[in-house]
N, C-alpha and C positions, 0 to 999 in steps of 0.2 A: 560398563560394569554389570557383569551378571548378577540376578538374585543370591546364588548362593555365595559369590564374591563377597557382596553384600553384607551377607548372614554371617561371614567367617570375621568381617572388621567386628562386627557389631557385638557378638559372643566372645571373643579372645580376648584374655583378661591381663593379656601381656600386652595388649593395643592401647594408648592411649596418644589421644591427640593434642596438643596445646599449644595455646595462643595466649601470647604476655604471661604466660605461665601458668594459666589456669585450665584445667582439661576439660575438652567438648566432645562429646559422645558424638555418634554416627547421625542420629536425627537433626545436628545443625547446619550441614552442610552439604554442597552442591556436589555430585559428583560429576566429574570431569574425564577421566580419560583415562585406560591400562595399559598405556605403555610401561615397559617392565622397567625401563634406564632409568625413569624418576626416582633421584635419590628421597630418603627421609629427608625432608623438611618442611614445619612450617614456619614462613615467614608472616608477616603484619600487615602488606601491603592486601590490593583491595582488586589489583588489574589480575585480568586473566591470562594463561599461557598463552608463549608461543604455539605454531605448530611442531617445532620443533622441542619443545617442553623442556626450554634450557634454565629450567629454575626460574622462571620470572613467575610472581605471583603467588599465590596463599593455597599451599598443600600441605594436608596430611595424608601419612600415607601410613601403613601399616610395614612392618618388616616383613619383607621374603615375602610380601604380597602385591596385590597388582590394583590396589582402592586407591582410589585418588579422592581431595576434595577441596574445596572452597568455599568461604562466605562472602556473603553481601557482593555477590554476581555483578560484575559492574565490568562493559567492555567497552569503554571511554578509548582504549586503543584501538579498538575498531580492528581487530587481530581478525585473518580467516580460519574461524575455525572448522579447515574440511577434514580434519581428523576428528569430530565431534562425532561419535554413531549413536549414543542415546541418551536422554538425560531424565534415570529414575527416581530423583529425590532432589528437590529443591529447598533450603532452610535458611531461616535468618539468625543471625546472632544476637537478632534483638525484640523482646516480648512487650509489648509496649513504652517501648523506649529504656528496656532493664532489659540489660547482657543477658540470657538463657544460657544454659549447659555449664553450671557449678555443677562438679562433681555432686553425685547422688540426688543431683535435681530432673534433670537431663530427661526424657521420653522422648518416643517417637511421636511428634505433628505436633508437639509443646510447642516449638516455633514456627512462626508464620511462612507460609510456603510461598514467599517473595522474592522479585527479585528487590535488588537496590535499585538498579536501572533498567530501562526496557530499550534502549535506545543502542542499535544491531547488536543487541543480546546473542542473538543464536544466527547472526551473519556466517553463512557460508557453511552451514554447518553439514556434517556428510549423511545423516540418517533422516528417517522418516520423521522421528519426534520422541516420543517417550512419554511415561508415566508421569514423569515430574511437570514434564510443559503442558500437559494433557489437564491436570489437576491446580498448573500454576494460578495463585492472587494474585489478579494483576491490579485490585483495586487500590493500591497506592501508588500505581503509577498515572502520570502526566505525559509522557510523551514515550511511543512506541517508535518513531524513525528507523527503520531500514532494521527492523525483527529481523527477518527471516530473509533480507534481501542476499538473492544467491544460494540459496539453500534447496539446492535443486532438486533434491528429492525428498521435502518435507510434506508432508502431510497427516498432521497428529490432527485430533479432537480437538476444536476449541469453543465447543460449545457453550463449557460451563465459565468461560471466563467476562469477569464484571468489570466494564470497560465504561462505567458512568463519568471517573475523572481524567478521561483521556482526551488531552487538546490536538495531540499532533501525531498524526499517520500518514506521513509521507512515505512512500518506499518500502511500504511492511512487508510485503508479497512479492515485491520487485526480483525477478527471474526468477522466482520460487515456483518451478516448472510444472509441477506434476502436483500443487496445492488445489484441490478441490473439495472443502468441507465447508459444511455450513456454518454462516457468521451471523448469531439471532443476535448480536451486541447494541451495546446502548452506547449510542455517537450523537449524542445531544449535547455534549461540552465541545464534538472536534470540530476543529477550523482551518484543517490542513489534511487533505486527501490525495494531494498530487505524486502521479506515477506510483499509487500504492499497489495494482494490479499488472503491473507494465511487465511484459514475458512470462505473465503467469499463463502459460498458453492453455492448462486444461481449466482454468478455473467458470463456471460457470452452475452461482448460487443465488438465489433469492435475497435481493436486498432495496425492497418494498417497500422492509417495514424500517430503515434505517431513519433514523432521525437525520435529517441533512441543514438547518435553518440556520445552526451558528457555522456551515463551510462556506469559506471564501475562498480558498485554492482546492480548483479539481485538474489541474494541470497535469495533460498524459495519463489522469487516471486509471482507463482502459486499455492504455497504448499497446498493442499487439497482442489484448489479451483474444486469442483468436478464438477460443471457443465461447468466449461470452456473451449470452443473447437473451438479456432475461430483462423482463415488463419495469420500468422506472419509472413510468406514468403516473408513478404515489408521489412522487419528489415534487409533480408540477407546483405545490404553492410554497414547498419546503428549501426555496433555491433563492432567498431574499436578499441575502448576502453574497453570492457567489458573483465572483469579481474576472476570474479566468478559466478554461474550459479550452485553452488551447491544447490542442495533441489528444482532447481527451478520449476520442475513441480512436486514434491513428492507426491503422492497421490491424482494427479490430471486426476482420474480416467475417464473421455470423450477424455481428449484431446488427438487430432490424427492430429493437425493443418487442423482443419475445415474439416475434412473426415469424413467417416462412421469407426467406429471401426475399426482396422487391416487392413485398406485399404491402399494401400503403395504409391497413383496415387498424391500424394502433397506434395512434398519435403521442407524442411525449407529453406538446401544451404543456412545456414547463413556463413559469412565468420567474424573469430574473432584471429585476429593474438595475441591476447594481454592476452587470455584467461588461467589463472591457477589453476583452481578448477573446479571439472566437478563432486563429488563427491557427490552419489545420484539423479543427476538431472534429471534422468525417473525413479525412485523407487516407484515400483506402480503405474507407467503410466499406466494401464492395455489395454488400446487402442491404445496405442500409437505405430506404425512403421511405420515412415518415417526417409528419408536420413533427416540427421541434419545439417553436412556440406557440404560447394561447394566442397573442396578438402582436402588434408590430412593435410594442413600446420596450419590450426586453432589449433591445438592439440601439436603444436611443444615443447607451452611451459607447456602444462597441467602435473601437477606430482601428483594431487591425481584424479582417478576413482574409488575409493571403493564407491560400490554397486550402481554404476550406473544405472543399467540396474536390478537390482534385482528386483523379482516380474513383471518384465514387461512381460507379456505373450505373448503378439501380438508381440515383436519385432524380427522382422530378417532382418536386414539391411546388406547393403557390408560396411564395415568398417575395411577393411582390411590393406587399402591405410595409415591409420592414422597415422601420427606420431608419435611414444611414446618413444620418445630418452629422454624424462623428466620423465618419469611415475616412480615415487617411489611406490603408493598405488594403489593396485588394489583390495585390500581386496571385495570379495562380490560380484564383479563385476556383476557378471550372475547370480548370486544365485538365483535358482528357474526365470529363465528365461526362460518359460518350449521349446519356439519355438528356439530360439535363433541358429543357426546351419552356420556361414558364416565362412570361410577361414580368418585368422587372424595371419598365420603362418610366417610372414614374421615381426610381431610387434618386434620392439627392447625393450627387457625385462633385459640390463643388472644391471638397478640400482634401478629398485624394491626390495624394503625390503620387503615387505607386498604383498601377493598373498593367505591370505588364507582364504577357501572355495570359491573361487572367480570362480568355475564351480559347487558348490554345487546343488544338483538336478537341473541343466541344460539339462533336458531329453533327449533331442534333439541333444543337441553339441558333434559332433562325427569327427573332423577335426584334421589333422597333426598337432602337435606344437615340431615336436622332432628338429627343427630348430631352436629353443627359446635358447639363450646365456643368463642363470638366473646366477645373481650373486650371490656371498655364502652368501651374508645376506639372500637373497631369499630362498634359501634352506634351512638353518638352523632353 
């Protein structure tokens, strides 16, 4: 919807919108989309259109005009909306818990600029962003899951958005291709991060100062985010709770934590006592070698590393120290880890079952393991 589209609902005194029968001026709601075939109607319900805009869902529309709208945003259908190209006004229908937009009450930003849900709000959607998501409250919401997942060419402003009561961000950015803006937000309540960056291939911002202490899934968080490459070393004591970390850089072909390729001069030294799944989590990092922990005890409880390190070609870290008194899975570990060459002969291997190809074309790795106590599931 254009501006002057906009202007023509909002001044036309033959326009009027209603819902259960009471009329809502242009300030309360969300607009949606100009396709020209949307008949007048508003219905009650709460889901948003099809792509095909077959009546499902809560529109007002003006006559012989092309405005569309909706309130209390709510896309529990999980609809793709790739006919979505901009969204300049976002409103709620409700000002602290009282309906807004009684006839002659009505103003423009009276209602809170919310949505209902955050949870694939703007999945798949076809534009860069807009005014309304730019300026959107997100301070009443709790969980963002899969925003923007697929929304391949978005990239609005989300600076000013207050993200103190947010628990779960999974999938937010998820193939959100061309997403590169800075995220100064406050993630001191989230506990769920996994595959939030996964095919966002240009995204690469500052995220130092993010509060990380209450995450316990960072699952694929990084996963082919290929331009990512930026200093995490602030996380080192803020990862007390992080429980998984598999995939989490897979395929995330820069990242060296803010170095130049195969440069080893910038250690993470995260410390993660709580940590159980490490599997995959530099697969095809191809730049990547830096020390990861401060010391061996992060690793106490980990019991799968298959194909950690696989494909990772820059890596030759000392990781000798590690604890693997839990390691069941080492499948792949090194596989095609062409540099890979450190002392490791001291790791306790006796309740791996899975160890296999786990030095497969490891060119390099030429070190003593004849110390290795493998139990017979391992061998067999």
């Amino acid at each position: 919807v254009t501006e002057s589209e906009w202007a023509l609902a909002s001044t036309d005194p033959e326009w009027v919108c209603r819902i259960d029968g009471d009329p809502y001026e242009y300030a309360d709601f969300h607009i949606l989309t100009t396709i020209d075939s949307q008949p007048d109607v508003c219905a009650t319900q709460d889901t948003l259109p099809t792509d095909e805009n077959n009546g499902q869902g809560v529109f007002c529309a003006q006559k012989d005009s092309t405005v569309r709208a909706i309130y209390d945003w709510n896309n529990a259908a999980s609809y793709k909306l790739t006919w979505l190209s901009s969204v300049e006004q976002i409103g709620s229908r409700l000002e602290d818990g009282v309906v807004c937009g009684a006839a002659g009450r009505t103003t423009a930003g009276r209602c809170a600029n919310q949505l209902k849900s955050g949870v694939k709000a703007f999945r798949e959607m076809k534009g860069i962003g807009g005014s309304g998501i730019r300026a959107l409250d997100v301070s009443n919401l709790t969980d963002m899951a899969y925003m923007f997942q697929g929304a391949k060419s978005f990239n609005e402003d989300l600076t000013q958005w207050t993200t103190g009561n947010v628990k779960n961000m999974p999938y937010v950015f998820q193939n959100a291709q061309a997403f590169n803006q800075p995220l100064p937000w406050d993630t001191s309540k989230v506990e769920v991060m996994s595959y939030m960056f996964d095919k966002a291939y240009k995204f690469d911002q500052p995220l130092s100062d993010w509060e990380t202490t209450s995450v316990r899934l960072m699952r694929g968080m990084f996963q082919s985010a290929e331009d990512f490459n930026q200093d995490l070393s602030a996380w080192a004591n803020k990862l007390t709770q992080l429980q998984n970390m598999e995939n989490m850089f897979k395929n995330a072909s820069a990242f060296n934590n803010g170095s130049a390729p195969g440069a080893s001069d910038q250690p993470l030294n995260w410390t993660a006592p709580n940590l159980g799944l490490m599997n995959y989590a530099f697969a095809y990092a191809t730049s990547f070698n830096q020390q990861i922990f401060a010391d061996g005890a992060s690793t106490t409880n980990v019991t799968n590393m298959s194909g950690m390190f696989k494909g990772a070609t820059a890596f030759n870290q000392h990781i000798g120290g590690w604890n693997t008194q839990s390691l069941d899975k080492a499948a792949s570990m090194f596989e095609d880890a062409t540099a890979f060459n450190k002392d490791i002969g001291n790791w306790s291997m006796g309740v791996v079952t899975n160890m296999n190809a786990m030095f497969k074309n490891a060119e390099a790795f030429n070190q003593d393991l004849s110390g290795w106590v493998l139990g017979k599931r391992a061998i067999d």
